[in-house]
ROSE-941189 format. One record per residue (C-alpha): residue number from 0; x, y, z. Coordinates in Angstrom, 2 decimals. Layout:
BEGIN
{i = NUM	c1 = X	c2 = Y	c3 = Z}
...
//
This chain:
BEGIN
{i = 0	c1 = 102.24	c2 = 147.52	c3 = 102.63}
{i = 1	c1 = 103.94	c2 = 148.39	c3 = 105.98}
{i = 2	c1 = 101.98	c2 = 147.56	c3 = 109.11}
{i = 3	c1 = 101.05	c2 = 143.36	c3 = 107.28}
{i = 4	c1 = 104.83	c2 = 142.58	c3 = 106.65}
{i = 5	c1 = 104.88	c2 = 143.92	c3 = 110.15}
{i = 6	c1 = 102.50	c2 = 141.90	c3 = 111.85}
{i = 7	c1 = 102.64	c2 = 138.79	c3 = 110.30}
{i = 8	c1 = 106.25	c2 = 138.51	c3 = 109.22}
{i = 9	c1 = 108.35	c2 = 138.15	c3 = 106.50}
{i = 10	c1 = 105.95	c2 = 135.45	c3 = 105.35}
{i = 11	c1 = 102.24	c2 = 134.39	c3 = 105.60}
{i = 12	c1 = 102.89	c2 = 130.82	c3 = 105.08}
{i = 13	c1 = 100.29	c2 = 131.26	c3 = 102.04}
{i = 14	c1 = 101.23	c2 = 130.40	c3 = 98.96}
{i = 15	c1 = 101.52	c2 = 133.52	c3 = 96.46}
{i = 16	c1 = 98.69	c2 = 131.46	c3 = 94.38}
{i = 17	c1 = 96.47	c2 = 131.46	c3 = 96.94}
{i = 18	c1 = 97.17	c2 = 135.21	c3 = 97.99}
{i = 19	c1 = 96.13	c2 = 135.81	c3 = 94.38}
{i = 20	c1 = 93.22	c2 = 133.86	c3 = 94.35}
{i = 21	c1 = 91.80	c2 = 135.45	c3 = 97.38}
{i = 22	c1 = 92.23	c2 = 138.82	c3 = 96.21}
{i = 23	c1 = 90.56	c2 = 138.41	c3 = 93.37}
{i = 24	c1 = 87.62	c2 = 137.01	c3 = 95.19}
{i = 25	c1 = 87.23	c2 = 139.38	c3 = 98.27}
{i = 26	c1 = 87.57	c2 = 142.04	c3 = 95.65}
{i = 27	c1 = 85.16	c2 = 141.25	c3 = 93.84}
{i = 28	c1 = 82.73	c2 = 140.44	c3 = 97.26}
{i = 29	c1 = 83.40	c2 = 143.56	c3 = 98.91}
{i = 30	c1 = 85.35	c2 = 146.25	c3 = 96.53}
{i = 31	c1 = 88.22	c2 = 148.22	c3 = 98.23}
{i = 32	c1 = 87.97	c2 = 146.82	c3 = 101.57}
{i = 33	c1 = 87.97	c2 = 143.34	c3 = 100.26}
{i = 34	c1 = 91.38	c2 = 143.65	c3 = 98.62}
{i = 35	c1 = 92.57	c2 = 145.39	c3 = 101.92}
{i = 36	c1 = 91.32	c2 = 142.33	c3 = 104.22}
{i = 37	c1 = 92.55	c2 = 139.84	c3 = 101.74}
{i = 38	c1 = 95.67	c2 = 138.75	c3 = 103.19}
{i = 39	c1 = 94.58	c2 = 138.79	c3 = 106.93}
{i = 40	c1 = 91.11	c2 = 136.76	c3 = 106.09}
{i = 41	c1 = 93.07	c2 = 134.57	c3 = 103.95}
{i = 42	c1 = 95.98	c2 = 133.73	c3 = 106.46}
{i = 43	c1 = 92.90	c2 = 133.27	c3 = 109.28}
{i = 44	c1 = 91.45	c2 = 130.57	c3 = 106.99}
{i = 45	c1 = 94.97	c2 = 128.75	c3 = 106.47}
{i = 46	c1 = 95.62	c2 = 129.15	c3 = 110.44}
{i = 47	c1 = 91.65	c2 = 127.07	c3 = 111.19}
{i = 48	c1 = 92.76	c2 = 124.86	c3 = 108.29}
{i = 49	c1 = 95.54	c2 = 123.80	c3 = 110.40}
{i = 50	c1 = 94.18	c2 = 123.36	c3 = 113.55}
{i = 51	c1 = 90.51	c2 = 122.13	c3 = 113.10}
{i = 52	c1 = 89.74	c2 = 118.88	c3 = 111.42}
{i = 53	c1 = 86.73	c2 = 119.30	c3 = 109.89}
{i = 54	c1 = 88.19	c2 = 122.84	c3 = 108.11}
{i = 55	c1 = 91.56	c2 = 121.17	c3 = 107.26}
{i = 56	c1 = 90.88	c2 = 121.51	c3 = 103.53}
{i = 57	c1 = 91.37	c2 = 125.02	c3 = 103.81}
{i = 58	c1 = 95.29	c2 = 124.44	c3 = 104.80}
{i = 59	c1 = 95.52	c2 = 121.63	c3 = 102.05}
{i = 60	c1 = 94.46	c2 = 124.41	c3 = 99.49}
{i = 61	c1 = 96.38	c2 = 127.98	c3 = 100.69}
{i = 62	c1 = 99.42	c2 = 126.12	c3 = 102.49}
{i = 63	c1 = 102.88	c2 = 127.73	c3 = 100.89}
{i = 64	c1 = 104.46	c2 = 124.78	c3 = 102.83}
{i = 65	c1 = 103.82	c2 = 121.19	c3 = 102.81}
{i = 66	c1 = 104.37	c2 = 118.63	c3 = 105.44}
{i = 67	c1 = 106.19	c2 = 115.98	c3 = 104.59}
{i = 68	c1 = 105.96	c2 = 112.32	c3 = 106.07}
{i = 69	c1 = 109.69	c2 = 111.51	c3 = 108.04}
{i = 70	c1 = 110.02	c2 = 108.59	c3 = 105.81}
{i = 71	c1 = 109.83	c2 = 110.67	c3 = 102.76}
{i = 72	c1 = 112.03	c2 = 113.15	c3 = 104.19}
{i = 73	c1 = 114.68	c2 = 110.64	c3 = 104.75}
{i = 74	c1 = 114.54	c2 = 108.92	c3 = 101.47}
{i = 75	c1 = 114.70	c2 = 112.07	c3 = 99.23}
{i = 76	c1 = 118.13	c2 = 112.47	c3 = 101.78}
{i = 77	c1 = 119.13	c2 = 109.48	c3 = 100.80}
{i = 78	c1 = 118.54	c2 = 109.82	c3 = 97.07}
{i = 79	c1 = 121.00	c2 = 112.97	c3 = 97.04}
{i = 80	c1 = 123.73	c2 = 110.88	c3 = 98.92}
{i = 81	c1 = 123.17	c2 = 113.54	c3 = 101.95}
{i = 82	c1 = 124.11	c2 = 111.05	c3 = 104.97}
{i = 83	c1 = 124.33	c2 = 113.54	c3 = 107.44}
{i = 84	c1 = 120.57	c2 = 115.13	c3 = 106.63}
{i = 85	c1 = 119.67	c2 = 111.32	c3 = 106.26}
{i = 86	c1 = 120.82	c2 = 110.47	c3 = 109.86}
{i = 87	c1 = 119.87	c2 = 114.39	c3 = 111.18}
{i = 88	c1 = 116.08	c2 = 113.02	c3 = 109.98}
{i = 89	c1 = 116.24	c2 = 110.01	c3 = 111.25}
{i = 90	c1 = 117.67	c2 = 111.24	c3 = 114.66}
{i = 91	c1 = 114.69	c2 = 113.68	c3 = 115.10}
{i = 92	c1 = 111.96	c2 = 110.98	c3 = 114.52}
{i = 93	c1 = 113.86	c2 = 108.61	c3 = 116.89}
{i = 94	c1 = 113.46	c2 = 111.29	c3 = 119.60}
{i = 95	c1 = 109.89	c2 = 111.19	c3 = 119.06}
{i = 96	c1 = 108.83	c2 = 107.59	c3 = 118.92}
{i = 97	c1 = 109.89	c2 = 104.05	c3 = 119.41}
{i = 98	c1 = 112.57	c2 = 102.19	c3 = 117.65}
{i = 99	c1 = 109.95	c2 = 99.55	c3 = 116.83}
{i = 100	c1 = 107.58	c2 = 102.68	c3 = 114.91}
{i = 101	c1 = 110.74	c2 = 103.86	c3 = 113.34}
{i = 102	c1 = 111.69	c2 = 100.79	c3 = 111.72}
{i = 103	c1 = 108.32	c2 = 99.95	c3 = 110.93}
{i = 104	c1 = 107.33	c2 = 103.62	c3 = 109.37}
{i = 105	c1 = 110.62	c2 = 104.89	c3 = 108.17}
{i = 106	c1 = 113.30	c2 = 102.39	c3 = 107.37}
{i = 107	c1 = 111.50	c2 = 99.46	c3 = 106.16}
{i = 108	c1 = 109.33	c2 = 101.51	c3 = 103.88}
{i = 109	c1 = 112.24	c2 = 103.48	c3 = 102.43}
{i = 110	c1 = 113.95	c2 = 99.98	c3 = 101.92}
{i = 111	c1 = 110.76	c2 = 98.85	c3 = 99.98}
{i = 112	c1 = 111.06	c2 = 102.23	c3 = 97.71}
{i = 113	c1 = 114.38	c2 = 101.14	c3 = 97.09}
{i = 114	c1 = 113.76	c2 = 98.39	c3 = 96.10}
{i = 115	c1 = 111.04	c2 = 99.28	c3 = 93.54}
{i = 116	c1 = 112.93	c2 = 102.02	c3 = 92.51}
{i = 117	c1 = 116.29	c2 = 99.67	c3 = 91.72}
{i = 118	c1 = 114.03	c2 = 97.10	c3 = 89.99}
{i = 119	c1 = 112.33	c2 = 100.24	c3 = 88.02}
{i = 120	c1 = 116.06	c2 = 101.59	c3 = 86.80}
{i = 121	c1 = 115.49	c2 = 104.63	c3 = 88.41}
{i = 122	c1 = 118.10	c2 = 104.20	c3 = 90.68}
{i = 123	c1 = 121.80	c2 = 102.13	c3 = 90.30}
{i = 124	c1 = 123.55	c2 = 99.43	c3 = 92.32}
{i = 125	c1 = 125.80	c2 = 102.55	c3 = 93.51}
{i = 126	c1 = 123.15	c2 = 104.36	c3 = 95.03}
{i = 127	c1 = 121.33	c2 = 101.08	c3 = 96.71}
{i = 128	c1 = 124.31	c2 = 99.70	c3 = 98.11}
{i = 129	c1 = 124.63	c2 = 103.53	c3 = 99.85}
{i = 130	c1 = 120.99	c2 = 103.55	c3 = 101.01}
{i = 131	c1 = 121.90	c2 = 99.82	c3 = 102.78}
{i = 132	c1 = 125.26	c2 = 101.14	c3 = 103.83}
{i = 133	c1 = 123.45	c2 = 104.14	c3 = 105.77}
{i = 134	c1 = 121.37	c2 = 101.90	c3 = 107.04}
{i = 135	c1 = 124.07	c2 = 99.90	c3 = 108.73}
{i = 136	c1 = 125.63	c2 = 102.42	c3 = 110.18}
{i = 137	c1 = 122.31	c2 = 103.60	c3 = 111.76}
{i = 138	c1 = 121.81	c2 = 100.23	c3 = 113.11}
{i = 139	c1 = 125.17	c2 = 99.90	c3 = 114.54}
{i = 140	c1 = 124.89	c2 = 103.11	c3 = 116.41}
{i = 141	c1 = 121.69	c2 = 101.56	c3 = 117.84}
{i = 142	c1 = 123.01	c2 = 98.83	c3 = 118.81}
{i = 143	c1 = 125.88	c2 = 100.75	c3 = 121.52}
{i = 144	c1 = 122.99	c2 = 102.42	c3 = 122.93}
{i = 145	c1 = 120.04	c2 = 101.24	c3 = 124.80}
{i = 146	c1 = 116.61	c2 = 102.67	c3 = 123.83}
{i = 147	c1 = 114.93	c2 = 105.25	c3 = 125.89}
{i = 148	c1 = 111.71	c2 = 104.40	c3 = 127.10}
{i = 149	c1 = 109.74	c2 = 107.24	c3 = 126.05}
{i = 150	c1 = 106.04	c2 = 106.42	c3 = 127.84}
{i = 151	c1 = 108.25	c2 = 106.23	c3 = 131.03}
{i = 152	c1 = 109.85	c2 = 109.15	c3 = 131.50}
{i = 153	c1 = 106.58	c2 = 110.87	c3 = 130.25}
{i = 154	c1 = 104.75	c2 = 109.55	c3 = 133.47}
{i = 155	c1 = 107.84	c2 = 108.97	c3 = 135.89}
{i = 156	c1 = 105.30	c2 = 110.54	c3 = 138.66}
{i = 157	c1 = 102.95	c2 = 108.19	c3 = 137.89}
{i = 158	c1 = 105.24	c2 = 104.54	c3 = 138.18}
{i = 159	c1 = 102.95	c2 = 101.86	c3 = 138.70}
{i = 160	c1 = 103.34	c2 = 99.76	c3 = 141.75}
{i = 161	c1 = 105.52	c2 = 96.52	c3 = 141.54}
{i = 162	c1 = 102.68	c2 = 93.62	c3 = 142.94}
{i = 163	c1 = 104.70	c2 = 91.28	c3 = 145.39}
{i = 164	c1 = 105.03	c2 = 88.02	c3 = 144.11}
{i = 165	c1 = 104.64	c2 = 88.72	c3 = 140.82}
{i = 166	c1 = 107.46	c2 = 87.19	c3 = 138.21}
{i = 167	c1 = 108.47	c2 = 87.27	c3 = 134.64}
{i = 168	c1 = 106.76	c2 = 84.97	c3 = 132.38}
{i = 169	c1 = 108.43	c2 = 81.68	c3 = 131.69}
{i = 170	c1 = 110.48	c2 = 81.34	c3 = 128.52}
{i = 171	c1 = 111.63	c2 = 78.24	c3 = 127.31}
{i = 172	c1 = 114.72	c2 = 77.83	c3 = 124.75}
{i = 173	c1 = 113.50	c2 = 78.68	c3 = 121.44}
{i = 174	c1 = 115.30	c2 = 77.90	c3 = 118.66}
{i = 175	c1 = 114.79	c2 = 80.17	c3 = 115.63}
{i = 176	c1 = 116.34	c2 = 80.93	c3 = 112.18}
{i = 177	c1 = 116.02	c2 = 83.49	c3 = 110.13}
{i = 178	c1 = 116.28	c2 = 83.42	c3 = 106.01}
{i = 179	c1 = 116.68	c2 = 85.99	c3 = 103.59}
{i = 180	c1 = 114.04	c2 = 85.19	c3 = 100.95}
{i = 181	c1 = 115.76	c2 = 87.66	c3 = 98.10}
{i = 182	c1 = 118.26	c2 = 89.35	c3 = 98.84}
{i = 183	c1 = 120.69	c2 = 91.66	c3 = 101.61}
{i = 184	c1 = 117.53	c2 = 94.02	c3 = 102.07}
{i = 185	c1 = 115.98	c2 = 90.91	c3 = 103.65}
{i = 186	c1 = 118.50	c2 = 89.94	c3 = 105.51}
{i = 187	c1 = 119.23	c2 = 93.86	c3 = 106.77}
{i = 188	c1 = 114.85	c2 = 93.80	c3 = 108.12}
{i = 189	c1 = 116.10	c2 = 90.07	c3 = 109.69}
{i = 190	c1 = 118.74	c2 = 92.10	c3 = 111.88}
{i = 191	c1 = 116.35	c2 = 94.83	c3 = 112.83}
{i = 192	c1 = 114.15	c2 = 92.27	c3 = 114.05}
{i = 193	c1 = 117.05	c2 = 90.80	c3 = 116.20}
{i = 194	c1 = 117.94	c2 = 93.87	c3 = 117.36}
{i = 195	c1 = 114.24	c2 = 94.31	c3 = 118.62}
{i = 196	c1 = 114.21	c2 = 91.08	c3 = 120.05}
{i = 197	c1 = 117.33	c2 = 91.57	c3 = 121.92}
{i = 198	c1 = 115.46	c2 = 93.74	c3 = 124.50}
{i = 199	c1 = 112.58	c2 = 90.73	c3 = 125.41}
{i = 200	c1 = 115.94	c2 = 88.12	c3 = 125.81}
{i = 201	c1 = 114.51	c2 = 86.00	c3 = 122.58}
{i = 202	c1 = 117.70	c2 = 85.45	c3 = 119.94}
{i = 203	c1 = 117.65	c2 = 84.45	c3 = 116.67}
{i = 204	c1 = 119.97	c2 = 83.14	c3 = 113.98}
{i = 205	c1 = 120.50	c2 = 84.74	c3 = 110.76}
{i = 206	c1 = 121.56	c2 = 83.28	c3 = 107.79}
{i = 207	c1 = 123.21	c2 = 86.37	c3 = 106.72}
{i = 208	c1 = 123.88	c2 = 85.76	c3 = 102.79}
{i = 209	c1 = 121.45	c2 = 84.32	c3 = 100.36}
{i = 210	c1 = 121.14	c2 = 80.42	c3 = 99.84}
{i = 211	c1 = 119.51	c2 = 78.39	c3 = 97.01}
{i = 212	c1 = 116.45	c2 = 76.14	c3 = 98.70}
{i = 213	c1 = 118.55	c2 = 73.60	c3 = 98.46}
{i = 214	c1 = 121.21	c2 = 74.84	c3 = 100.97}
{i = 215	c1 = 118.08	c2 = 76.49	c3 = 103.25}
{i = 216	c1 = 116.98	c2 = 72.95	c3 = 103.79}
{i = 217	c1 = 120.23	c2 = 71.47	c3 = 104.49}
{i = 218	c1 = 121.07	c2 = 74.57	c3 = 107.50}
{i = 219	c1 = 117.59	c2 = 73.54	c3 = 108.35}
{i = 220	c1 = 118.87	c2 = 69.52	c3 = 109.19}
{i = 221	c1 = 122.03	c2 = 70.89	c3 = 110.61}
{i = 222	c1 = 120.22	c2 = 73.61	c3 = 112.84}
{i = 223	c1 = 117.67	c2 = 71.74	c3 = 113.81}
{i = 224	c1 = 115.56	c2 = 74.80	c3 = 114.69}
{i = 225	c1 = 112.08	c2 = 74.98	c3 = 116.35}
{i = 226	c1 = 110.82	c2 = 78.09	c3 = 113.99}
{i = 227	c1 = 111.90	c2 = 78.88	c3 = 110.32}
{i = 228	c1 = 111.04	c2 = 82.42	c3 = 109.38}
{i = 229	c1 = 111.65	c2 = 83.85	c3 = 105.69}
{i = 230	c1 = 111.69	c2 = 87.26	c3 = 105.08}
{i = 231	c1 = 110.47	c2 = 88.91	c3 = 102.23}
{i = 232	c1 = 110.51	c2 = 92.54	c3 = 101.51}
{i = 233	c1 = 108.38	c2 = 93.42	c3 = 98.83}
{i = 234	c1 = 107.93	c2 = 94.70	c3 = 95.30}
{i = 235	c1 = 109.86	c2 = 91.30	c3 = 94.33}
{i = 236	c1 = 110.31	c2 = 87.90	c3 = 95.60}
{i = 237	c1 = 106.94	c2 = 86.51	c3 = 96.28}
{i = 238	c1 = 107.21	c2 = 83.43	c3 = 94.14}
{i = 239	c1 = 110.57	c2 = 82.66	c3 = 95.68}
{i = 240	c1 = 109.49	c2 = 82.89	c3 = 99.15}
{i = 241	c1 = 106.47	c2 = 80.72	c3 = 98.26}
{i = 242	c1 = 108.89	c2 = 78.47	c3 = 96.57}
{i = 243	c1 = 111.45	c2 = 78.60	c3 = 100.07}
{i = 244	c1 = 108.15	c2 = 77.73	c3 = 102.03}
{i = 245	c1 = 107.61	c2 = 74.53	c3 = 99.94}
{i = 246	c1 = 110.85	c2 = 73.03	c3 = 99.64}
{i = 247	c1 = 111.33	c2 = 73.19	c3 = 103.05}
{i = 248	c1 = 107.76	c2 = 71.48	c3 = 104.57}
{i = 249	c1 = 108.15	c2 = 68.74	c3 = 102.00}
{i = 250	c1 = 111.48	c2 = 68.03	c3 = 103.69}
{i = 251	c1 = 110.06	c2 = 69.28	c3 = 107.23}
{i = 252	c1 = 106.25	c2 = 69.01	c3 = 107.40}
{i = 253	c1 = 106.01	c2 = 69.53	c3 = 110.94}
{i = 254	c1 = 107.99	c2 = 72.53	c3 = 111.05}
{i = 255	c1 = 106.62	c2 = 75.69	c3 = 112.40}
{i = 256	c1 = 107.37	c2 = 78.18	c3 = 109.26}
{i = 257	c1 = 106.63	c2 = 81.89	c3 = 109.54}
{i = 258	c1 = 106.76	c2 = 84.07	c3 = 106.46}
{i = 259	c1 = 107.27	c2 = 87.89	c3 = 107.39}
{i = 260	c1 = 106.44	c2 = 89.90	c3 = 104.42}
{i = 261	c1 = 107.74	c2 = 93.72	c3 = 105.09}
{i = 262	c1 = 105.89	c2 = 96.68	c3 = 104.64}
{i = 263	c1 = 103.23	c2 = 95.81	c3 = 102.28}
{i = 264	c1 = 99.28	c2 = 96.32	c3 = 103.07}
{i = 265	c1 = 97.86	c2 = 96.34	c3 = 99.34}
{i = 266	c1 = 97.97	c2 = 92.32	c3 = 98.13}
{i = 267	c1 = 98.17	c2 = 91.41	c3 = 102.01}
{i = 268	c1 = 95.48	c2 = 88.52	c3 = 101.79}
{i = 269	c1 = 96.34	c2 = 87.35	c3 = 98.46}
{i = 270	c1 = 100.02	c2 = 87.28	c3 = 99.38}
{i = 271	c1 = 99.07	c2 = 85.24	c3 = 102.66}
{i = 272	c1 = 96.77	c2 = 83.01	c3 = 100.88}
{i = 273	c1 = 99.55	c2 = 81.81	c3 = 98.87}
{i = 274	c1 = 102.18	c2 = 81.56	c3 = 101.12}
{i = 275	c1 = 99.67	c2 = 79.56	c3 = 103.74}
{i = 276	c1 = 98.85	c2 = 76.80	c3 = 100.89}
{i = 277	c1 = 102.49	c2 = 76.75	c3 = 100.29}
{i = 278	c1 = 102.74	c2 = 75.88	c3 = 103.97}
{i = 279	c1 = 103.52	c2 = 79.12	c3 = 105.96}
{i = 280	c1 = 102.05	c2 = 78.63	c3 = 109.21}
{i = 281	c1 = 101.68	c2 = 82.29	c3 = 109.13}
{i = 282	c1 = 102.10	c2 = 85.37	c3 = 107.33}
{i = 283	c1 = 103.37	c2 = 89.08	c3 = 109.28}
{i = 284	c1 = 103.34	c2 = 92.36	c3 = 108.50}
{i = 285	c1 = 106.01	c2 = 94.30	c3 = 110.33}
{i = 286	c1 = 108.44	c2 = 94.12	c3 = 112.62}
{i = 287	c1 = 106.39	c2 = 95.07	c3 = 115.23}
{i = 288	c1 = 103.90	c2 = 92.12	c3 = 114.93}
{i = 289	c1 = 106.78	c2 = 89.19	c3 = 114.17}
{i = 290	c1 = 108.64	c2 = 90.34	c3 = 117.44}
{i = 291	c1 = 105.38	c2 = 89.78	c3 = 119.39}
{i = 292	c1 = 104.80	c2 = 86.67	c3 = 117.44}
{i = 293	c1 = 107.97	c2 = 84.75	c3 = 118.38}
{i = 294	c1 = 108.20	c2 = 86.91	c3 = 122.23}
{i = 295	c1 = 104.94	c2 = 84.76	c3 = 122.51}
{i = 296	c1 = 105.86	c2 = 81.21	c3 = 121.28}
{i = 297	c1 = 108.55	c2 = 81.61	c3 = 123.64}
{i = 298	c1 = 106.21	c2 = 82.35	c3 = 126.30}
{i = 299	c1 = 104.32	c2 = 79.34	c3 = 125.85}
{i = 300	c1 = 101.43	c2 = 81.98	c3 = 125.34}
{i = 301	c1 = 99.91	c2 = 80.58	c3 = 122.25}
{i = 302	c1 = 100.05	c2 = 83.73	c3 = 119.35}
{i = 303	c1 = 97.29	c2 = 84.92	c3 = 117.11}
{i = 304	c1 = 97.08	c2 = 82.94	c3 = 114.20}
{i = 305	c1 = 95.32	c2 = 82.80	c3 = 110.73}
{i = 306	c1 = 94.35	c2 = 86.32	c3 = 109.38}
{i = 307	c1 = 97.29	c2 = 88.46	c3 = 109.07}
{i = 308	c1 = 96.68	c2 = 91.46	c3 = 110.79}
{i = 309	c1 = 96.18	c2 = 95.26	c3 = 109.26}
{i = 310	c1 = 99.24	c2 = 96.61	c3 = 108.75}
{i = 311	c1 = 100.06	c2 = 100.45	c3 = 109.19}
{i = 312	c1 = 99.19	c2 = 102.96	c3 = 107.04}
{i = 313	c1 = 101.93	c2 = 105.59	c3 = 107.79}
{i = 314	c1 = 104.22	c2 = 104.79	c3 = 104.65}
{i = 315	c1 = 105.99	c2 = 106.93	c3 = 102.58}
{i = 316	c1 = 105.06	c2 = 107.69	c3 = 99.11}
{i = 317	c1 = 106.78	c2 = 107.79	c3 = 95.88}
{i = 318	c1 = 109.47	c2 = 111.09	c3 = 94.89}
{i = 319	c1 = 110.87	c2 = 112.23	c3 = 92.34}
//
């Protein structure tokens, strides 16, 4: 009762269930001495559980504390209208990994539970409009400061030479605009994106409000643009970006259109197969991937086309 509190703390990181559990059982192997050694054997089994893969069912099972993913971390801070533990969350990831992984894992995701969750009920216009608002002012902050390379500074010794003669890759003027397929959670990703693509010197136009197809295909004859790329972040608005996709190659059937659809890995191949015999060109998965897309068409490096590729598998999962 003394020396264990001692030794290990004010807390074994095992949850009282599990302490049970385990004294039952070594009590029952080994009598007296089995109920003494519960707690240390038991803690020893959580601590290999943690650190060695093929044993990690052990701290699945006897864990008091569970790790959460960021993105569900920030969207239950979110939910309670904390900003500040919102952006504290946020701020810690950031540190950690690239914008480009952040807006992929965290915000987009938590924009796509959102969603689901305002289409569900289970959230109001009130607490959306927040969620969007927090995301703004994230974004603006961003945008004041420029991003730390992290790889970089983790191998400054190790800079690799500058070859004479070599020079940046060509880019030719490439004119591209951006649509909103739904609604301002689409057009919110479509600034992300331009924020990313701020970086490789490649700027895009967004059409900042929501248009009826009509209107998209009359900016398009105005514009004149080279690419046309809807965004769509999912659970809703498939049919209408399939819709956006055909109004605008019956007026424009050469036109290069690129359908992003955000954060969404289970229907990917049905979802492109539509949007392809609509007359997509192409159909992305992330930010990530649609900034190298469009950094290479204006490259003249011809991009990889046809099957969409995988999309991450980080994502957070539903709360509450």
């Amino acid at each position: 009762m003394f020396l264990e509190p001692m030794i290990y703390g004010k807390t074994t990181g095992v949850s009282a269930l599990a302490l049970l559990v385990s004294a039952m059982f070594w009590t029952w192997l080994w009598g007296g001495i089995g109920l003494l050694l519960s707690t240390p054997l038991t803690v020893c089994l959580a601590v290999l559980g943690k650190y060695v893969p093929s044993l990690r069912f052990f701290a699945t099972f006897l864990r008091e504390e569970v790790d959460l993913d960021p993105g569900v971390r920030f969207y239950q801070r979110l939910l309670a209208m904390d900003q500040d533990g919102a952006s504290n969350v946020l701020e810690g990831v950031l540190k950690k990994h690239s914008r480009s992984e952040v807006f992929d894992k965290v915000i987009v995701p938590t924009l796509s539970l959102a969603e689901r969750d305002f289409i569900r009920g289970e959230i109001d216009e009130r607490e959306q409009a927040f969620i969007l608002r927090v995301m703004t002012d994230v974004l603006e902050d961003l945008e004041g400061e420029p991003e730390v390379d992290l790889a970089s500074l983790a191998n400054s010794n190790q800079a690799a030479p500058v070859l004479e003669g070599s020079v940046e890759p060509e880019r030719k003027p490439l004119k591209i605009l951006a649509i909103p397929a739904n609604d301002a959670s689409d057009a919110f990703v479509l600034r992300l994106l331009g924020h990313l693509l701020a970086a490789s010197k490649v700027s895009i136009e967004i059409v900042e409000e929501v248009e009826t197809p009509l209107k998209v295909v009359e900016r398009i004859a105005e514009t004149k643009p080279d690419v046309v790329l809807i965004s769509h972040l999912p659970p809703d608005g498939l049919t209408a970006a399939r819709y956006l996709v055909r109004r605008i190659k019956v007026r424009n059937p050469q036109l290069n259109v690129v359908v992003a659809r955000w954060d969404e890995a289970r229907d990917a191949e049905a979802a492109a197969e539509r949007l392809t015999s609509a007359g997509a060109s192409i159909m992305l998965g992330s930010l990530t991937e649609t900034r190298d897309y469009l950094v290479d068409l204006s490259t003249n490096k011809k991009p990889d086309e046809g099957k969409p590729k995988e999309i991450g598998e980080l994502r957070p999962v539903a709360v509450g």
